[in-house]
N, C-alpha and C positions, 0 to 999 in steps of 0.2 A: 435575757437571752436574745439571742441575734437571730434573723433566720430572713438575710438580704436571701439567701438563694433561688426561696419560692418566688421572689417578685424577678430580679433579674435573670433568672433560667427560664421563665415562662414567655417572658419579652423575645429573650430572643431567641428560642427554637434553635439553637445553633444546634448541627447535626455533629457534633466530635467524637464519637462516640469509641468505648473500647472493649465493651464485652458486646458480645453476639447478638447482632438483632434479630426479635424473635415478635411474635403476631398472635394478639387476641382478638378474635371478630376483627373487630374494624380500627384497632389501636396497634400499632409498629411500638416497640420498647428495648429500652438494654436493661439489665437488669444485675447487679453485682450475682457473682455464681455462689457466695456463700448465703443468700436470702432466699428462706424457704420459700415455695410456692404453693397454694393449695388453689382449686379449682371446680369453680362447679357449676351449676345449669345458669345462674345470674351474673357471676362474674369473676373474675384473678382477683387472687390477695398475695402480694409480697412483703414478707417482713424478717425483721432481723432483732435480736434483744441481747442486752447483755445483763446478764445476772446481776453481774458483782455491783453495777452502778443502778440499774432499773433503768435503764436506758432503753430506748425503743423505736423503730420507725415502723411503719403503716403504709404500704401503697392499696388501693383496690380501682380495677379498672372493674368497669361494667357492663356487659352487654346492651348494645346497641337495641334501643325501642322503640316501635312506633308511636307517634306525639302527634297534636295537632296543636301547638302553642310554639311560642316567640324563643329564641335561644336564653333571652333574660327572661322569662317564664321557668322554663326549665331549668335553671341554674340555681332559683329562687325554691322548686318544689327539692331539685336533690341538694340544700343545704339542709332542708327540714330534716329531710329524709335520712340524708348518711351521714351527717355531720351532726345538728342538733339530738336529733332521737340518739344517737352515740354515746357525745362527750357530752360538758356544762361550760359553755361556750360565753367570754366572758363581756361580747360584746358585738356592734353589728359588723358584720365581713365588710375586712377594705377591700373594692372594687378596683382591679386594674382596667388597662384601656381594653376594650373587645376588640379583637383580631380575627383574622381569617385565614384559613390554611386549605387550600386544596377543596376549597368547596364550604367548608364546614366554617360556620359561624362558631367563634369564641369566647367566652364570657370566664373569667375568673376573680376569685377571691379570697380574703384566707381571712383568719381572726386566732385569737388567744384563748384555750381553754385550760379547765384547772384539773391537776391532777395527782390526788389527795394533796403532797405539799412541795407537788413540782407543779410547773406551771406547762403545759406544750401548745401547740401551733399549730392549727388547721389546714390546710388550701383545699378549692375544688374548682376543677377544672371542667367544665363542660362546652361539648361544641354540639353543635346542630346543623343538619344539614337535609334537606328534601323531604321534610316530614321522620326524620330519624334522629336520637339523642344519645351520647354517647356521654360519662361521667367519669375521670378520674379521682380519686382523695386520697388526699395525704392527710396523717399525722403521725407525727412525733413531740416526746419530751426530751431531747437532749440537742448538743449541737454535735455527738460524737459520729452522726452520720451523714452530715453536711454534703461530703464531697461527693456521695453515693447517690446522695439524692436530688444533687444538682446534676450528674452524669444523668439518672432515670429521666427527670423532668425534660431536659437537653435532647432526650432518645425521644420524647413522644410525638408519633407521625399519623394523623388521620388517615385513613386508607379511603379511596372513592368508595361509594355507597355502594350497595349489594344491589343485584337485580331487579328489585322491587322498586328502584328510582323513581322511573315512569308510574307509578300507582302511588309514591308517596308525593311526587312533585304534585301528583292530579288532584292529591288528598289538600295540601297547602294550596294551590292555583286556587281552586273553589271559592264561587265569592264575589267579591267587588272590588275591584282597582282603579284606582283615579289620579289621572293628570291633569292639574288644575294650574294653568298661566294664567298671571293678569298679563293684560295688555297695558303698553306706555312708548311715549316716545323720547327722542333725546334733545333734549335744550338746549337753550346756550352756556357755551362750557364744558358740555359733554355729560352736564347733567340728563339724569334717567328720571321720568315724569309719569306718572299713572293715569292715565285715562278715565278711569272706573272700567271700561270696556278688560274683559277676559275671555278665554277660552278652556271651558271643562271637557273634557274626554274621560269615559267611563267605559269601562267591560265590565260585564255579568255573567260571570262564568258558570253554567249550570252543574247537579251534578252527573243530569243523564249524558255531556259530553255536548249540548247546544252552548252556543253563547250568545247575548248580543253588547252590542255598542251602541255607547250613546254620546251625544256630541253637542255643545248650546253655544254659543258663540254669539256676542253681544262687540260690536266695534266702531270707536269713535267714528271710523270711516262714515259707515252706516249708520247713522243715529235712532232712527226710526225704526229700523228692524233687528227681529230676533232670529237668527239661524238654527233650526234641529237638526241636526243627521239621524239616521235610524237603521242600522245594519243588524241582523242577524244571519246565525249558520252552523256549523260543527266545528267542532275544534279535535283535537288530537295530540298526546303526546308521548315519544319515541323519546328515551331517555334526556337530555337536555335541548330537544327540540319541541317546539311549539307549533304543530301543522292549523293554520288557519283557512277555514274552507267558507266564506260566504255564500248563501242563498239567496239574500234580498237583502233590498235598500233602500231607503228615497231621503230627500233633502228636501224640509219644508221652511219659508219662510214665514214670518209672524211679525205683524205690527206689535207696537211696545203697550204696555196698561201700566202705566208707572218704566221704574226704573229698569227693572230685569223680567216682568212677568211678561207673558204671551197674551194678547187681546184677540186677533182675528187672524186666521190663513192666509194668507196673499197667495202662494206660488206653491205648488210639489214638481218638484223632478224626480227624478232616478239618480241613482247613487253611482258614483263607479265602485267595481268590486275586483277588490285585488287578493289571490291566494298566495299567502307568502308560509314560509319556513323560518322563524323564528327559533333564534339561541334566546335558552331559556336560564337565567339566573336569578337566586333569591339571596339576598346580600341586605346584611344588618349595617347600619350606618351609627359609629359609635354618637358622631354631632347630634340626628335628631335624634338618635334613640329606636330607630324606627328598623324592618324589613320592609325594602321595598322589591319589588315586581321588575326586574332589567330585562326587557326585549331588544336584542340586536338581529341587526338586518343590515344586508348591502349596500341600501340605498332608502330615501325614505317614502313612506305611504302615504297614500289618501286617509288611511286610517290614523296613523300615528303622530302628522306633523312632521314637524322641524326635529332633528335630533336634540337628546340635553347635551348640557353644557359641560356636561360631567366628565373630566378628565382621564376617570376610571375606567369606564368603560367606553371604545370605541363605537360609532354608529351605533348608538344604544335610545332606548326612550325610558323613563323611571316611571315606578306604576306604583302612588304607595296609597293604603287604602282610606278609604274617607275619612271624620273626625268620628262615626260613629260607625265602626266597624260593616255594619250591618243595614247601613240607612244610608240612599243613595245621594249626593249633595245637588244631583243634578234635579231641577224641578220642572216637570214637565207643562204644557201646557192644562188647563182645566178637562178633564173627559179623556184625557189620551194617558191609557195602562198598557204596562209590558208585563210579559209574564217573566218571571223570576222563581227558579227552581234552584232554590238551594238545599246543599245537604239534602234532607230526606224530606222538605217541606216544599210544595209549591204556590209561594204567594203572589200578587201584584208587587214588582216593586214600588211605583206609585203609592202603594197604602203604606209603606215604610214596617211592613209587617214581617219582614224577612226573618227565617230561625236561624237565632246568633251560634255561633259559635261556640263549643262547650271549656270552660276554664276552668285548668283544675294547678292550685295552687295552694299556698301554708294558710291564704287568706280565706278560702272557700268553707261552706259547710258548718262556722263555728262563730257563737256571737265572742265579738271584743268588746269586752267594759273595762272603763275607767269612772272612782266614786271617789269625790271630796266630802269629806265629812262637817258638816258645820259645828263650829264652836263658838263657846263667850269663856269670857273671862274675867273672876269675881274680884273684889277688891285687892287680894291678897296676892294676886297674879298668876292663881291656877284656873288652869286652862280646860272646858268640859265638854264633851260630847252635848250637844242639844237633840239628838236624833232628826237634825235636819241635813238634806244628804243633795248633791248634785251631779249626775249619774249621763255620762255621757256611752253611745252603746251604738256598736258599726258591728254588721255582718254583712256577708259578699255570695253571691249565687253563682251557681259555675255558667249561668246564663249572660255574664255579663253586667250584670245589673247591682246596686249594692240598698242596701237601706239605714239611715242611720236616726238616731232619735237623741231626744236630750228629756231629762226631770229633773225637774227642780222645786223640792220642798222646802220651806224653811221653818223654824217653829217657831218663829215671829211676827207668822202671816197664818189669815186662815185660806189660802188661798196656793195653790201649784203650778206649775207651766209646764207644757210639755210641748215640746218641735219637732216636727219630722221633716224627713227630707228622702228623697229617691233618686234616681239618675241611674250613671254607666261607669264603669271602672277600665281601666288596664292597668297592665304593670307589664316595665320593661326592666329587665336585670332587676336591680333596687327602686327603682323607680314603680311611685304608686297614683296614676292619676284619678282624681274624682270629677266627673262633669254632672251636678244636678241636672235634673228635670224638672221637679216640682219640691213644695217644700209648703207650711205652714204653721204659724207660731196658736198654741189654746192656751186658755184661762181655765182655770178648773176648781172646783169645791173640793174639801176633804169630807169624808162622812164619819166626823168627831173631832174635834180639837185639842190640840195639845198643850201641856202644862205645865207649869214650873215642879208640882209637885210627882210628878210621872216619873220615871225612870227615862232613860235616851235608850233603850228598846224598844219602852211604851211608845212612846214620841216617835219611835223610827215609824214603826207597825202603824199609826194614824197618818203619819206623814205618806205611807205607801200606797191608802185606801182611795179609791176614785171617786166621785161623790157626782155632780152635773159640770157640766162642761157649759163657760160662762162668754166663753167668747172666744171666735178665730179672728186671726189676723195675716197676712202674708208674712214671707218668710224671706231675708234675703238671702240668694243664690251665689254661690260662690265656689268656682272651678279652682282647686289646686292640684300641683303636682309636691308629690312629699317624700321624701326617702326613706324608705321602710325597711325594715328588719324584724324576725322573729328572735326574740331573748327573753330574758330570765328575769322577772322581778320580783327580789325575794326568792320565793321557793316556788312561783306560780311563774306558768309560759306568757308571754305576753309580746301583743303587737307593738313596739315601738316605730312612733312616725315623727319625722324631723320635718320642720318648715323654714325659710330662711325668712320669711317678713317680720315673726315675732306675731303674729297674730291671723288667727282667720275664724268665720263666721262661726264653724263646727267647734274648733278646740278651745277658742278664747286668745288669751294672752301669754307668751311663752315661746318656744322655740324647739318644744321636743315634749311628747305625751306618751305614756303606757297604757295600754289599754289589755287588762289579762282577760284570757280565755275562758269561759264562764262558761259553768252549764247551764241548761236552761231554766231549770227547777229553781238555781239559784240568781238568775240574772234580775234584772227591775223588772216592775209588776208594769205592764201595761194597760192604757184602758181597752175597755173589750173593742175588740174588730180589729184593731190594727196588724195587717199581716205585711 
């Protein structure tokens, strides 16, 4: 079956439209007048069937919700949601390019599912904009409604956000945004030369409605010295405007203790302080993957610098948030704390203790296992269970944070290994990144031994048992980014994760793992304490 429509109708928004446009919450549509409609407190359903063939299509739009995650977050939670919990979907969604319309960040996808012994076709459409989510999906098994559903998809028009803008932007703004230039100069030829010297800029946006800024600035100029700025004050904001109101400042110099650190104070001034009106936009960029933070202004600040480079936006500065959401990249000098009131927690940011962000995703709340089973094989070339097993196992906190482990028994050793590792996750659209923290490889006893004469149940059950712990050793660390999807393997849901090097520290050797959804009762036996 063919079904080019979903991809090239969704491209190009063309508005050609010939039945009557009409308005759900925050979605504009045309819809053929012979497709029922039913309608209720969560969302429109449009469809149409024909008896005689079994033929069928599916629209359902969805009321607009408030979110605190990334438009590829959200894209990720309503496939779970309205696509996979639906149909049996028979592989991971092709991802088209993210677009943007009228404010609203765009993510879509579509895949194949089965249906008894027709096969049909997915898409889901989700846009994001100001802290709000909005969700289209299709499906059908036929191509007998093609041109109907290339008119619908063609009709679809984000509407600007509802009143509540101003309190959702306030909801997303919260937090940390960071513009981080190296400095360099230009050689001969025209080549572009790094200095090491950069310039970091940070806001901390609180969320009783204070902010401050912070500023380190390190230049081949200046070799010997370290530059702080230190602004804070109120901020405000009127639907896509950003009122900036400073109270205080100063600008301190610092001798160097190595390369980037602060040694001793030399100089404080005072700061200049400028109250500006900023245009506020939050714009997903399909290259890195990333929302960043776009402030435009007139003309530019003390606060902001030089304008970016970005073609996109006019008189703008790009704000996008650290490498750890939550953890500020800027290092202050030794004894000098800011306060940082995020969300509903108020820490130093200095102690890097800030309360993360809550993620809620297919990946949260639920362990993923994947187990090889060991075999031998007797002279005769059949192949046995030995009840020796290697049990790889990731769960994900909505805190941000993930934990994964590895065991490995064999029943050709009296001996087991077990690895753990910790760190920080995101995920953007398909995209699933791991950045460890810590990590460490044990040596372990079993409490009994296994046998040639046992069963590979008996042998599993001794292989599981924990006995003393013979030795740690470090662990290496290794950040990947993977592309993920929730599917089916076998009859069991399962995380599938794609790597392109063919190898990393966690999965081993390969290019693509399963890992199914396990409850806990049933998952690997850990040794005691590990949380």
């Amino acid at each position: 079956m063919k079904y080019i429509f979903l991809i090239a109708a969704f491209i190009s928004f063309s508005m050609n439209i010939v039945a009557q446009k009409q308005t759900f919450d925050v979605v504009s549509y045309s819809a053929p007048q012979v497709w029922q409609k039913t309608q209720n407190e969560s969302g429109l359903q449009l469809s149409v069937a024909d008896k005689k063939t079994g033929g069928y299509a599916v629209a359902v739009i969805t009321k607009a919700t408030t979110v605190d995650a990334t438009a590829g977050e959200n894209f990720n939670t309503d496939w779970a949601r309205l696509v996979q919990s639906t149909v049996p979907v028979t592989a991971a969604p092709t991802m088209q390019d993210p677009a943007t319309q009228k404010g609203w960040d765009i993510v879509s996808g579509n895949a194949d599912y089965t249906d008894g012994n027709k096969k049909g076709h997915a898409t889901l459409i989700t846009a994001t904009s100001s802290g709000q989510t909005v969700s289209v999906v299709i499906m059908t098994n036929t191509e007998q409604y093609q041109t109907e559903l290339m008119a619908f998809i063609n009709s679809l028009e984000w509407q600007s956000v509802k009143s509540n803008t101003a309190e959702n932007n306030d909801h997303q703004l919260t937090g940390i945004w960071g513009q981080y230039s190296s400095e360099s100069y230009a050689g001969a030829g025209g080549s572009s030369n790094l200095t090491a010297g950069y310039d970091w800029r940070e806001y901390y946006f609180n969320a009783d409605g204070t902010y401050q800024f912070l500023q380190k600035n390190i230049s081949y100029l200046y070799q010997n010295e370290i530059v702080f700025a230190y602004e804070k004050g109120i901020y405000k904001l009127k639907g896509d405007q950003l009122i900036i109101t400073p109270q205080s400042g100063t600008v301190e110099s610092w001798s160097k203790a190595g390369s980037d650190k602060a040694d001793r104070l030399l100089k404080t001034e005072k700061r200049t302080l400028e109250n500006v009106i900023y245009t506020i936009n939050f714009h997903y960029f399909a290259g890195i993957q990333k929302t960043n933070l776009v402030l435009q202004y007139n003309k530019p600040t003390v606060r902001d610098g030089a304008f970016s480079t970005n073609a996109s936006f006019k008189n703008s500065w790009l704000y996008g948030r650290p490498y750890n959401a939550d953890k500020p990249q800027i290092e202050l000098p030794a004894g000098t704390q800011i306060d940082f009131k995020y969300k509903t927690g108020t820490t130093s940011a200095a102690s890097n203790t800030q309360k993360s962000t809550a993620i809620h995703s297919p990946l949260t709340g639920k362990i993923w296992e994947g187990t090889t089973s060991e075999k031998y094989s007797n002279a005769g070339g059949t192949s046995y269970n030995t009840g020796g097993f290697s049990t790889n196992q990731y769960t994900f906190n909505t805190d941000g944070t993930y934990r994964f482990v590895s065991v490995t028994a064999s029943h050709f050793t009296d001996t087991k290994s077990f690895d753990y590792e910790s760190g920080t996750y995101s995920t953007n659209a398909n995209q699933l990144t791991i950045s460890p923290v810590k990590g460490y490889h044990e040596e372990w006893s079993k409490t009994g031994k296994t046998s040639n004469s046992n069963s590979d149940v008996t042998n599993r059950a001794i292989n599981e048992t924990w006995g003393k712990k013979l030795k740690t050793s470090g662990r290496k660390l290794e950040s990947v980014t993977y592309t993920f999807s929730i599917g089916k393997n076998g009859n069991r849901t399962a995380l599938i994760l794609q790597y392109r090097n063919g190898h990393t520290e966690r999965e081993g050797n390969g290019s693509q793992v399963y890992l199914n959804e396990t409850a806990k009762e049933k998952s690997v036996q850990l040794p005691a304490g590990i949380k």
